[in-house]
C-alpha positions in Angstrom: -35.3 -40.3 89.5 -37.5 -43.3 90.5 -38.0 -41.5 93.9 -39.3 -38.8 92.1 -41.6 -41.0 89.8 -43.0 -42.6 93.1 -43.8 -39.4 94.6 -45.8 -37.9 92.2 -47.4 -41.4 91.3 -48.4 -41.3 95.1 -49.9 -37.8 94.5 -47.6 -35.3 95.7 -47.3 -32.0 93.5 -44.3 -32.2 91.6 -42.7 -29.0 93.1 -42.7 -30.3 96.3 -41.1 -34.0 94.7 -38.6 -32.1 93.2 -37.8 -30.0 96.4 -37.7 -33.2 98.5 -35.2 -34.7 95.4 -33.2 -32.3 94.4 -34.2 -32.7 90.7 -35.5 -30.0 89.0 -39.0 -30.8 87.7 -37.9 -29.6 84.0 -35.4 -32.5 84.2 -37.6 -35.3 85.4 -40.5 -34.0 82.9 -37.6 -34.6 79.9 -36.5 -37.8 81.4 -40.2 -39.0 81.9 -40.8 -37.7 78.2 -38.1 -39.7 76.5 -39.2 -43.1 77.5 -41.3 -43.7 74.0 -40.4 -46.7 72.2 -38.3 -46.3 69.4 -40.3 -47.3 66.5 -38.2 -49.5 63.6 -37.9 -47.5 60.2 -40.9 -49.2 58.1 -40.0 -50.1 53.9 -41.8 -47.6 52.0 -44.0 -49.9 49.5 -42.9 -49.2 45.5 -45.5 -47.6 43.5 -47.9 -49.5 41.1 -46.7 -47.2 38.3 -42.8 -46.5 38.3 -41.0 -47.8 35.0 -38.3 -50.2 34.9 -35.2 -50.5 33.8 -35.8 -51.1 29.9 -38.6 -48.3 30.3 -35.8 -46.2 31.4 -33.4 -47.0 29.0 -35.7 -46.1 26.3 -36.2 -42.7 28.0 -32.4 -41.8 28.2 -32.2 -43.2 24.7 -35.0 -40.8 23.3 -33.6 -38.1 25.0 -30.0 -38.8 23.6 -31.1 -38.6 20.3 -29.8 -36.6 17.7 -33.2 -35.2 17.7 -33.6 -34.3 21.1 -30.6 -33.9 23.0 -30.5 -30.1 22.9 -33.8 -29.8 24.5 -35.6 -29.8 27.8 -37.6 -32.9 28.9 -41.1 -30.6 28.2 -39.6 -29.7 24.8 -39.6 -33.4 24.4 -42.7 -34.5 25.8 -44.6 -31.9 23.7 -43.1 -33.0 20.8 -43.8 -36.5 21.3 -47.5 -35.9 22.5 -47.8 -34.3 19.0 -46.6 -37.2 17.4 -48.6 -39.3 20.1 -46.6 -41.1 21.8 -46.4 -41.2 25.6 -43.2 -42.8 27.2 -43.2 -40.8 30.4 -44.5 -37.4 32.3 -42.0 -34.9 32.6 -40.8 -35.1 36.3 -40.3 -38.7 35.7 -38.1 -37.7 32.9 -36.1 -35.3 35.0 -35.7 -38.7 37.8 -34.5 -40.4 34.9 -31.3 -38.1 33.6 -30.6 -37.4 37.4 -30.0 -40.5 38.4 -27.9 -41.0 35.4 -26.2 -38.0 36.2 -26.9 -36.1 33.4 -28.7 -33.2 34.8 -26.9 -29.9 36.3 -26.5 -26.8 37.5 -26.2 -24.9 34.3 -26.4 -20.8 35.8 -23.2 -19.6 36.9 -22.8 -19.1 40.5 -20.8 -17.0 42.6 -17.6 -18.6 44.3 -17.1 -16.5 47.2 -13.5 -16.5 49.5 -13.4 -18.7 52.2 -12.7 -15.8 54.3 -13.1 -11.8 54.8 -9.9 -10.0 54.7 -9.1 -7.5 57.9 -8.4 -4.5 57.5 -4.7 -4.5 59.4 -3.1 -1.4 59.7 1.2 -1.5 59.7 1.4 2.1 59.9 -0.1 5.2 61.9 -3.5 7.0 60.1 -4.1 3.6 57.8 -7.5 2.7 58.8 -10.3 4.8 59.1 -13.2 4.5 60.6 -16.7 6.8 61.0 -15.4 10.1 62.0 -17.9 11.6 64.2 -17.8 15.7 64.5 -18.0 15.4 68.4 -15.1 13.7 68.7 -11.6 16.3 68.9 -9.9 17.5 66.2 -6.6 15.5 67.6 -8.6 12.3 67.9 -10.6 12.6 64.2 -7.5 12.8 62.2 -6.4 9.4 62.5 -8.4 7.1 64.8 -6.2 3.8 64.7 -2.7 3.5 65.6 -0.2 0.3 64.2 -0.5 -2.7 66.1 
């Protein structure tokens, strides 16, 4: 590979470097290619306007209440912005009862089998498959045998 490298640094075309190699140009063009330095991960900085702790305590306790805990987090937020008060917006209340786990799929979804059944026949003229009119009579009548 660092013959290669020299070559072309040197100025020959890289077909004839990878000729004279043995390397296909695709693979020394990858290998040249993956030589970036790996960058570290860098923190993501907390926002100036996330709530804490007691802030979200209070949220799960309002929405616990006997007075709201059959409603949706906009249900609640209207209601309180009637009364006016603001604790949070409603995506931040949605955060809030999903890390605490309270939040769900409510819809019922379909379980399907893990796998599709075969269609196995133990017996002559079982399965059927598309009949055809070209095919002969002998061969339309039953067109798998038993395995």
């Amino acid at each position: 590979m660092s013959i290669y490298r020299e070559l072309t640094v040197a100025g020959t075309p890289t077909r004839s470097a990878a000729e004279l190699t043995g390397i296909s140009r695709a693979t020394a063009t990858r290998k040249a290619r993956a030589r970036f330095p790996v960058m570290e991960p860098v923190a993501q900085p907390v926002p100036a306007n996330t709530i804490d702790p007691t802030e979200r305590a209070g949220v799960l306790a309002v929405l616990n209440s006997d007075r709201f805990v059959n409603q949706a987090p906009l249900q609640v937020y209207a209601q309180l912005l009637d009364e006016g008060t603001y604790l949070c917006s409603v995506p931040t209340m949605y955060r809030v009862l999903v890390e605490a786990r309270w939040v769900k799929e409510r819809r019922r979804l379909a379980r399907h089998p893990a796998g599709v059944p075969a269609l196995v026949p133990t017996a002559a003229c079982q399965v059927y498959s598309g009949i055809s009119p070209s095919w002969p009579a002998r061969s339309r009548a039953c067109t798998t045998t038993p395995t």
